[in-house]
N, C-alpha and C positions, 0 to 999 in steps of 0.2 A: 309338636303337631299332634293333633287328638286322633284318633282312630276313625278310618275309612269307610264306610258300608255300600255296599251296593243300591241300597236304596238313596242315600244322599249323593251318590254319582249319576240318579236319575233311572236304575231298574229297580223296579216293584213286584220282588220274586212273588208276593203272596198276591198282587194284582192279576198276574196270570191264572194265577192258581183258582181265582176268584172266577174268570173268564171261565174255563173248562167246566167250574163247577156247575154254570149259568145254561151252559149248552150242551153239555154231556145229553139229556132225555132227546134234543134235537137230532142229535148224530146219530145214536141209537137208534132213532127209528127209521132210519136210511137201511141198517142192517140185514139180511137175509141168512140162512142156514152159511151161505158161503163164508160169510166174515166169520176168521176164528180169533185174529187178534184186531179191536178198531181205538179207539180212544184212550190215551194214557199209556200206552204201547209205545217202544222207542220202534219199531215198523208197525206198520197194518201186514195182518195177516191174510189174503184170500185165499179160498179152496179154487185151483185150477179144474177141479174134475170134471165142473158144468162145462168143459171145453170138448171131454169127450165124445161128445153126441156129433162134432164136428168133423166132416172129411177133413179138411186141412185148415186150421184155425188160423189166422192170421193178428196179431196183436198190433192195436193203432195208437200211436200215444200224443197228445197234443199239450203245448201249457202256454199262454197268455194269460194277460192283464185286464181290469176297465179300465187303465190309463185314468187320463183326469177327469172322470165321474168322479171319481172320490170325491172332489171338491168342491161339488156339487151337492152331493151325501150331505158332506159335513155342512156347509153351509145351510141346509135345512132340519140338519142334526135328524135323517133317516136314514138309515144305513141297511134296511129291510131288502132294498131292490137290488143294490147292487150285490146280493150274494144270488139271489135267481141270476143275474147279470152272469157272472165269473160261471156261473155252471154250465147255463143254455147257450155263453157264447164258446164255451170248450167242446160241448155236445155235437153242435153243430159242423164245430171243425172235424170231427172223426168222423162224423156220419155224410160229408162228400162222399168218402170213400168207401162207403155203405157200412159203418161199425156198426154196434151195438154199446154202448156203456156200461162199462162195470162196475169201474172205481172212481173216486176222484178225489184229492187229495189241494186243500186250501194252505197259502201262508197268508198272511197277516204280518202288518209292522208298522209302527207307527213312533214317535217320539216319546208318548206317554202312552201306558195303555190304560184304556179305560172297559173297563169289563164287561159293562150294558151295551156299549159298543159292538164291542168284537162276540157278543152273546148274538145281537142282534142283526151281525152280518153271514155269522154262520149258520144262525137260525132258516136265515132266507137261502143260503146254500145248501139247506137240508132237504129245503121242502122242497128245494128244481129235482135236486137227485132224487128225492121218493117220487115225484113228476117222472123221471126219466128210467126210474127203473134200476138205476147204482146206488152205490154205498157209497156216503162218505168218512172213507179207509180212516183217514188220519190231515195231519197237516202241521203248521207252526204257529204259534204266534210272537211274534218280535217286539221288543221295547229297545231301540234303537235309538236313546239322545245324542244328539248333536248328527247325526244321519240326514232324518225326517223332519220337518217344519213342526214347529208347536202346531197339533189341531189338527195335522196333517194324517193320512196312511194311506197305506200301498195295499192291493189288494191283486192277487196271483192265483191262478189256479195250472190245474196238472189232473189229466183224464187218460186213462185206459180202456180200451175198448177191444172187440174184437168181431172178426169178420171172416168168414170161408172164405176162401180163394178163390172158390169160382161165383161171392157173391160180391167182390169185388168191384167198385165203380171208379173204373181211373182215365176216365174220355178215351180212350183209347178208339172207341169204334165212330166216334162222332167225325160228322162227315157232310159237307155242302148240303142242302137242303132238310137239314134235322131242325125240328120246331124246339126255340126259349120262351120257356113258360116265365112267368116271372109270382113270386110268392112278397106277398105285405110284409114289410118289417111294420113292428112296434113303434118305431120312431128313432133317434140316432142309433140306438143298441148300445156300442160300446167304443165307439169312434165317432171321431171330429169334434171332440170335447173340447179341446184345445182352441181353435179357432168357434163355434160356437160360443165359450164362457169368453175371448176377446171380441166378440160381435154383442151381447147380452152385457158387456162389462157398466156397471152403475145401474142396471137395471132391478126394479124390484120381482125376485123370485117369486114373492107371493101374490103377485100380483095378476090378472086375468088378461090379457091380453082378446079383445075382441073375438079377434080370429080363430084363436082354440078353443075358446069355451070352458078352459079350464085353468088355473095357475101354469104359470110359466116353467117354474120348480117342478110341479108335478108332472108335467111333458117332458121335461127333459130326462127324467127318472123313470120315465116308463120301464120298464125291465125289456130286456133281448129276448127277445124269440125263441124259441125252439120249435125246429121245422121236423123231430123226430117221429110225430107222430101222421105225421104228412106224408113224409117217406115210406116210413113202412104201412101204410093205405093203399099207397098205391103199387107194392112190390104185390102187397095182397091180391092187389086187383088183376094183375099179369101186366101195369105198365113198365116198359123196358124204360128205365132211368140210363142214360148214356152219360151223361155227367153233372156235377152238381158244384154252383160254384157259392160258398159263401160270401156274399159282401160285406167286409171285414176294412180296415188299413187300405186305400188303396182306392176305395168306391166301385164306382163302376167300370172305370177304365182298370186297372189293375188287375182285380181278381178273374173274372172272364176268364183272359190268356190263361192262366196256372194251370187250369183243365182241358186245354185244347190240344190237338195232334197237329204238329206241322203243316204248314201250309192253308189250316184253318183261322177264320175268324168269326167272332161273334157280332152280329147290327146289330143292336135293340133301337128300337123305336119309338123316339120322343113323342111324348101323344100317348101311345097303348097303353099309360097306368095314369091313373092321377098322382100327381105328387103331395102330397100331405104340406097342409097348413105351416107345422111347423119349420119345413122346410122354405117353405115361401118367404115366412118371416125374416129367417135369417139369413139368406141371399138378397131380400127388400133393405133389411136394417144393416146388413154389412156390405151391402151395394158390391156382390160377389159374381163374376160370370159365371155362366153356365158352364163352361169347362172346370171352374176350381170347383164350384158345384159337386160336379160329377166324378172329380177326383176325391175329393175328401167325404163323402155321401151315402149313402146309399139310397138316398131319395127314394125311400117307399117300396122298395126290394132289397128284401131280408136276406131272399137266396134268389137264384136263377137254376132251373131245373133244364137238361137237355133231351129232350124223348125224337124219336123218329114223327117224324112231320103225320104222320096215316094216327099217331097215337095221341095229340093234341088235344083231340078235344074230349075223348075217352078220361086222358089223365084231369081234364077241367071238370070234366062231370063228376068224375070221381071224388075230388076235392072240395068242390062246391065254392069256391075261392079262385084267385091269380089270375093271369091275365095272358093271354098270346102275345109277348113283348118284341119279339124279333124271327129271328134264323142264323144259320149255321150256312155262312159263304167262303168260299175259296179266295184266302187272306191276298189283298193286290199285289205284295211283294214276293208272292211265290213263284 
């Protein structure tokens, strides 16, 4: 039997090596005074000091997926969006609870790696974090055959943040007649891919579909939102933020509750937003109720913000955006 190599078992040590070399100037400019160790590092190093300044710092840490966006990516061979994706949808999850971001830290994995690839997914996760203000510390990248599908990758991310204690936002004080603003998603963000690419199945991605105006491919790849600079607008302004829900897994029915105190619940009101084009399509073409709709969706609400009903329209003016979608009633099983 002739001799083994890691590369004819399917890993391509100098492939990786090829990646880093491709993305390294990207990462680097995420960096600030704090990073002391970031790229080629077996850890990321951060300076804890900027914590100082804080009465009581609280650290927030979140890590999710785009799930099957990928396959999406790949199918139009753009792999730009989903790294904005994987940042702004981890960003988002800390800052419910009013964080800040500091670090964020990607894997990657895929069957084969290909280096323009994965140069081009971190690329776009460089630029959400220099958008949001963090570093991207470090991360992995994986060549995993016989794991991952030929063509295939997995794309993962992991955020640290942090928050005073008493800047804290955990629904705690939300309470029967508190006003749901509701904020624009981008379009799916980073869920319902799944049932969406089996509603779209045979369809041409490049194709234009009347009703959007644009390729079908390119809608679906919109990148996820980040609602961070939203929030802190309106902390500026003095509006009291009561809870903040992201719609994630779960749609509208799901996420709501995660943020409520006992014996509350949230109405949103069908009507108070328009629901985006794309979404019509694909409740039209996969002849979908409005309940699986509303669970797998976010139909056109990215986040749902809770403020005291007196502060509604202060926080709408403020924004210049979103929509008065519901209220804050006393849940009927209570």
């Amino acid at each position: 039997m002739s001799a083994v190599t890691y590369q004819a078992a399917g890993v391509d040590i100098a492939a990786g090596a090829r990646a880093v070399e491709l993305m390294k100037d990207a990462v680097r400019a995420t960096y600030g005074p704090e990073v002391l160790l970031g790229i080629g590092a077996f850890g990321g190093l951060f300076d804890a000091a900027a914590l100082r300044g804080m009465d009581a710092p609280v650290l927030v840490a979140s890590t999710d997926g785009v799930g099957t966006k990928t396959k999406i990516a790949s199918a139009l061979a753009r792999y730009d969006t989903v790294g904005h994706d994987i940042v702004n949808h981890c960003v988002n999850d800390i800052l419910v609870q009013g964080a800040r971001p500091l670090f964020f830290l990607d894997y990657i994995a895929s069957s084969k790696l290909d280096p323009a690839m994965v140069a081009a997914v971190v690329s776009g996760a460089a630029a959400a974090c220099q958008a949001a203000g963090c570093a991207l510390l470090g991360g992995e990248t994986a060549e995993m055959p016989g794991v991952y599908a030929s063509g295939e990758f997995d794309l993962v991310g992991t955020i640290v943040g942090v928050v005073d204690r008493a800047d804290l936002i955990d629904g705690s004080t939300i309470q029967p007649g508190d006003a749901v603003i509701g904020l624009a998603s981008s379009g799916l963000h980073t869920n319902g891919f799944s049932l969406a690419r089996r509603v779209f199945e045979g369809w041409d991605l490049r194709a234009e579909p009347p009703e959007l105006g644009r390729p079908l491919g390119e809608a679906l790849l919109a990148p996820h939102r980040s609602y961070l600079a939203e929030v802190q607008r309106l902390r500026q302004a003095g509006v009291a933020i009561k809870g903040l829900a992201h719609i994630t897994g779960g749609g509208l029915i799901d996420n709501p509750p995660r943020i409520l105190p006992a014996g509350t619940a949230i109405h949103l009101r069908r009507g108070s937003w328009p629901i985006p084009p794309l979404f019509q399509l694909i409740q039209r073409a996969g002849q979908i109720d409005d309940a699986e709709m509303a669970h797998v969706f976010n139909l056109g609400l990215g986040m749902l913000m809770v403020t005291p009903a007196g502060q509604a329209a202060a926080a709408l003016d403020t924004l210049g955006e979103g929509w008065l979608v519901g209220e804050v009633a006393a849940a009927r099983n209570s």
